[in-house]
N, C-alpha and C positions, 0 to 999 in steps of 0.2 A: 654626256658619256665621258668617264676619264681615260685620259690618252697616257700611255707611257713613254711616248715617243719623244728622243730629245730633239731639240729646235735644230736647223741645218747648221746652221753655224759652231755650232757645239760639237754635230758630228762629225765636221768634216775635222776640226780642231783635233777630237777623238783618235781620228782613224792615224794622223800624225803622232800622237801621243802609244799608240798601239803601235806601229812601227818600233819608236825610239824601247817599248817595254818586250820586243819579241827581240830585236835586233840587234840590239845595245847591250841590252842589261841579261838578257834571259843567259848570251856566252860570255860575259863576266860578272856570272852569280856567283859559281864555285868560288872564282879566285879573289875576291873581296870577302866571301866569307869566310875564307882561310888566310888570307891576310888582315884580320881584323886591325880597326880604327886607321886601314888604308884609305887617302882620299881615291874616291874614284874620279879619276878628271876627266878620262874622257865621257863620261854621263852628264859631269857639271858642265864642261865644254859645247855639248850637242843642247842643253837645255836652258842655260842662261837667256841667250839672245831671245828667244819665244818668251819666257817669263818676263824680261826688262820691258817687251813692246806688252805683253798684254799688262802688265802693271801699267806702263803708260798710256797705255786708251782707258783704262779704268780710274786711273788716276783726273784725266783729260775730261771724262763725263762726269764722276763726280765734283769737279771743278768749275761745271756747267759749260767746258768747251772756250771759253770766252765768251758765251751769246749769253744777253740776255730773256733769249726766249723758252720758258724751262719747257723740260722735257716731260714726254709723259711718264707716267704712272705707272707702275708695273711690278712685276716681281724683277727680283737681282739676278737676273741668269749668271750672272759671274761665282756666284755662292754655288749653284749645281753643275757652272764646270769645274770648276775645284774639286768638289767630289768624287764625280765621275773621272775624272782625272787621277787620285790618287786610288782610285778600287783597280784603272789599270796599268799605274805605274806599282803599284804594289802588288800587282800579277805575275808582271815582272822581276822584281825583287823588293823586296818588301824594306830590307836593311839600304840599299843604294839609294829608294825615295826617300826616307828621311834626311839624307844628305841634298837632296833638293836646293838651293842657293834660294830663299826666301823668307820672309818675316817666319814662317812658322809658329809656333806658341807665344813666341815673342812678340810677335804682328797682330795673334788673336787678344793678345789682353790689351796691347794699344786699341786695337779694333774697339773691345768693349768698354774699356775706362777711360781713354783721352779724350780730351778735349779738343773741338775740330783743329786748333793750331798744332796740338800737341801731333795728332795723327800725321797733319801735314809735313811736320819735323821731321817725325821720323820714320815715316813709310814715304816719302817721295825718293829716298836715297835707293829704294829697288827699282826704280825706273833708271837708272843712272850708273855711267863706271861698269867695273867688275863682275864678280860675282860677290854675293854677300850672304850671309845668314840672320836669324835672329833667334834667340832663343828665348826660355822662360823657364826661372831659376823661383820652386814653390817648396818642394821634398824636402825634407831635413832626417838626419838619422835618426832622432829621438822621436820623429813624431808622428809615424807613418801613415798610414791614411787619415787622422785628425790635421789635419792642414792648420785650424784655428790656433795650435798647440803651440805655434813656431817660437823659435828664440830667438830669432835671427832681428836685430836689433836696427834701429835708422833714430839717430839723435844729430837735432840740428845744432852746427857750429852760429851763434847771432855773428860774430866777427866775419866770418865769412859769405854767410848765407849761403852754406852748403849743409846735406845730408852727412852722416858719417855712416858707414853702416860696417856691421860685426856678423860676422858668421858663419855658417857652413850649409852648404847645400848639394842634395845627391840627386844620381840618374837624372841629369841633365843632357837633354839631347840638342847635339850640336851647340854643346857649353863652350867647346874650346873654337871652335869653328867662327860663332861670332864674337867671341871677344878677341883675339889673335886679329883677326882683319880691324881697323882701325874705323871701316866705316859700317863693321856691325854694331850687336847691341844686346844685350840679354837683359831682360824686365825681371826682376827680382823683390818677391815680397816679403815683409820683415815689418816689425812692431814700433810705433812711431811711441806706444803708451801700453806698457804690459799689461796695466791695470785697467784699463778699458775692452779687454776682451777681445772680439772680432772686430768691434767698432776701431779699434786702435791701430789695422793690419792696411797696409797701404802699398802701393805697384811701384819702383823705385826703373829710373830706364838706366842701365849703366852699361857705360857707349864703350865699344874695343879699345884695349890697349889703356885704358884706365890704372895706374897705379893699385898696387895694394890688391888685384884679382891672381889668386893663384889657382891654375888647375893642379888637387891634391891629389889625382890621383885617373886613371883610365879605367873603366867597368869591362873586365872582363866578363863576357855576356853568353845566355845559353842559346838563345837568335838575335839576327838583327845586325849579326856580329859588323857587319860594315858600317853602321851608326857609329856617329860619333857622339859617344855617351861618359859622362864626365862626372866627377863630385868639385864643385870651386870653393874656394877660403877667402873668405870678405874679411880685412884684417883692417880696417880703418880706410874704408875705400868712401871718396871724397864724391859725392854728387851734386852736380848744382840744384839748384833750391827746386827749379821750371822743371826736374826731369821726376817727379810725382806724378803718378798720374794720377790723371782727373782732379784733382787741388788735394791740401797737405791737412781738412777742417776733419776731425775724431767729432763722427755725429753717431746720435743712439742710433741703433738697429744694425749695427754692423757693416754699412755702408762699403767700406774699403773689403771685409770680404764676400761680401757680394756680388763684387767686381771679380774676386778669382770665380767665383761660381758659373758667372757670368760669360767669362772666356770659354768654362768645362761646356759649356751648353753650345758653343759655336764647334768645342774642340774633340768632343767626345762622337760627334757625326762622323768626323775626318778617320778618328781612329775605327769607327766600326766598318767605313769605307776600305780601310786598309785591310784588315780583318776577312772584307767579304770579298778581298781580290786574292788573297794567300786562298782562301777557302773554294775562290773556280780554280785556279792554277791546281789544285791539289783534286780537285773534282774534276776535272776535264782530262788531265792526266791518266787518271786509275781507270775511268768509263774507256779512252782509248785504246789504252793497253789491254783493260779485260776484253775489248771489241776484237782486237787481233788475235785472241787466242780464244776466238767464237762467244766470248761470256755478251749476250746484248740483251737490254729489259725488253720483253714484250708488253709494254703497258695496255694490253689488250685484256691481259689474263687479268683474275682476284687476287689480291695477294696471296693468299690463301696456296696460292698453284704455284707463287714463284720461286725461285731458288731462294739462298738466306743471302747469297752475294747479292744478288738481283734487287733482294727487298734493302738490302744495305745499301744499293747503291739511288734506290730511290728515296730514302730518307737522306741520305747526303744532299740531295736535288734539292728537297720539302726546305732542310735547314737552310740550306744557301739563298735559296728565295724567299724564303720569311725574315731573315737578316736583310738580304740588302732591300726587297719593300718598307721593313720599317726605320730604314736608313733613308729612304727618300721621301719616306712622311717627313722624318726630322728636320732633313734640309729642305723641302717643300715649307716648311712651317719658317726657316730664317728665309728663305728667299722672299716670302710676301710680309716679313716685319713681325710675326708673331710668335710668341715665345713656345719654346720646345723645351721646357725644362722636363717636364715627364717624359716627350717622343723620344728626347738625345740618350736622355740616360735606359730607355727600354731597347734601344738600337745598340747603343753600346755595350750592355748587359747581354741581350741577345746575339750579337755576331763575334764577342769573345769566345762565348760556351760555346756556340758553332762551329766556326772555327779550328779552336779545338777538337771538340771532337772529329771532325771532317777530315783531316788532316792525323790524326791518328787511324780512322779508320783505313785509308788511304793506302798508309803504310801496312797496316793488317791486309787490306786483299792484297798486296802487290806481292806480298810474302818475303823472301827472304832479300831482292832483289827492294824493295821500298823499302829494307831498312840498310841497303847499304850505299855508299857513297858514287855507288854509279849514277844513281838518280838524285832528282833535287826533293824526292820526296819527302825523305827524313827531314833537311833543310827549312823544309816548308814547315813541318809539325814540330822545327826548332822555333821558327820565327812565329809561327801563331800563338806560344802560350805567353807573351807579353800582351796581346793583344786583351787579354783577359785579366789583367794586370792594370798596365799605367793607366793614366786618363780617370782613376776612379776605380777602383777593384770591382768583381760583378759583385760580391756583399757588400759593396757601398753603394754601388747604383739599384742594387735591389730595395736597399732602405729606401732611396729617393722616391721610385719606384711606389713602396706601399705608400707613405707619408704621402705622397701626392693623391693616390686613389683613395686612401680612408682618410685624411683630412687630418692627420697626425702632426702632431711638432715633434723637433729632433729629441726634447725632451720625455715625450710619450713615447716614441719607436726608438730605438736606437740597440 
């Protein structure tokens, strides 16, 4: 029989997590989202200390503890509380979690390309100190969703044995966050060999406060607005030789971007997790409020019999629970080790367009009142249409999508 039930440990972690997203974040939504690219500290303040200990017991077992008696077998519960984690700190506000103090995008492509020293490097530093961020610098203006395309350059100095890297990169979250602090880090990819194609494209780690990083500019944004969302200018910025990730060798097949692929498939769950907690917050909302003013489904009736609010508010239901099930196939499929590259990008695909609509229609029953600034409604169906966006547009995960089911290369579909 499959159980959906989460382990206790995860719930009770939960039920702490749903505090800090009712209590914390829900009465400082408005005012971060009208003070854009404000930090919010006291969210980072309440949520640090919890993030540094659970890094450090995850850190502590996959380091086997000091024993050498290994542990068993199993799925990574750590990978589905992270999910479940951000569907309801993104309930909460959706712009304030991206500000979260941790590896982020920057942690997932260490995750998927480093080398076990490499990981040890540079994800031991969130167990430790401060707070800290990481980010992950891919977007380029010219190249929009073709990622393969980038210009963005890394030519080695032999005298020095360093990387030199050139270039420009957009809609970067939490760009300025972790290069500003000294012991963050933002993973940045860029061309070791133009002429080799994708095989050529390689994960570069460049640590805070590094020379030569300039933020060019703050993203004035249409949600999310409390993100810290950035474009940086690499102008001859200096990397030591070690901070490549996964080695520096231009092999056929594209190797190096396969590795950003690689991160999308860890990272594209997270984003739809985000997605399907803007989309209860906006579902849970409208159902209430219609409930107070007598509107309630009788799921008894056909549809046939129901109002058209009634049937609107039951396909709001349909959408949210088909987003987030196929959100926990994908992270069910990383928790036991096996690849999700079709599950991530159908999760992903599906709880953007969700989402969205969910959060539009939302504001449509609530009437004039969900589209004004008294409620967080509007807010909500501000913040939801990135969701359908970054991480892979849904016409890029829809390609993945068929190519995966009809057995297509990017060269056949595209």
């Amino acid at each position: 029989m499959i159980s959906f039930d989460l382990p206790e440990k995860i719930k009770q972690e939960l039920a702490m997590v749903g505090y800090v997203a009712r209590d914390v974040m829900r009465p400082i939504s408005r005012k971060y989202d009208e003070g854009e690219h404000e930090r919010p500290q006291e969210y980072i303040d309440m949520m640090w200390p919890m993030l540094k200990e659970q890094n450090k017991a995850q850190l502590a077992k996959a380091n086997g503890n000091g024993s050498a008696k290994p542990e068993k077998t199993g799925p990574n519960w750590a990978i589905l509380r992270l999910i479940v984690m951000i569907e309801m700190l993104s309930w909460g506000d959706a712009g304030i979690y991206l500000c979260t103090p941790n590896g982020g995008l920057g942690g997932a492509a260490v995750e998927a390309v480093a080398t076990p020293e490499q990981k040890a490097r540079f994800m031991n530093r969130f167990a430790e100190g401060g707070p800290k961020w990481g980010a992950m610098a891919i977007t380029e203006p010219m190249a929009g969703s073709d990622n393969s395309s980038m210009r963005t350059t890394a030519v080695l100095d032999p005298e020095t044995n360093e990387w030199i890297l050139n270039g420009e990169k957009v809609f970067i979250t939490n760009g300025s966050l972790s290069l500003k602090e000294s012991d963050g880090f933002c993973v940045v990819w860029a061309t070791v060999d133009s002429q080799a194609g994708r095989a050529g494209i390689k994960s570069f780690v460049v640590e805070g406060r590094t020379p030569g990083v300039n933020i060019a500019k703050q993203e004035h944004k249409l949600g999310i607005r409390s993100s810290d969302t950035v474009a940086l200018h690499f102008d001859n910025v200096r990397v030591p030789y070690d901070n490549v990730l996964g080695g520096a060798e231009v092999r056929k097949g594209g190797e190096g971007f396969k590795g950003a692929m690689k991160t999308f498939d860890a990272s594209r769950p997270a984003v739809a997790a985000s997605a399907v907690g803007i989309a209860r917050a906006a579902l849970e909302f409208a159902r209430e409020t219609l409930a107070s003013e007598g509107v309630v489904v009788d799921y008894t009736k056909p549809k046939h019999k129901l109002t058209a609010v009634e049937r609107d508010l039951i396909e709001m239901e349909a959408q949210y629970k088909a987003s987030w099930l196929l959100t926990l196939r994908a992270t069910a499929q990383m928790a036991y080790g096996e690849s999700n590259r079709l599950e991530a990008s159908m999760c992903k695909a599906r709880a953007g367009a969700a989402v969205t609509w969910i959060t539009q229609k939302a504001v449509e029953l609530l009437g004039p009142l969900g589209y004004s600034r008294e409620f967080l409604a509007e807010k909500w169906m501000r913040d939801a249409k990135i969701n359908d966006i970054y991480e892979g547009t849904k016409q890029i995960n829809l390609l993945i999508v068929a190519r995966s089911i009809l057995g297509y290369s990017r060269k056949e579909l595209s």
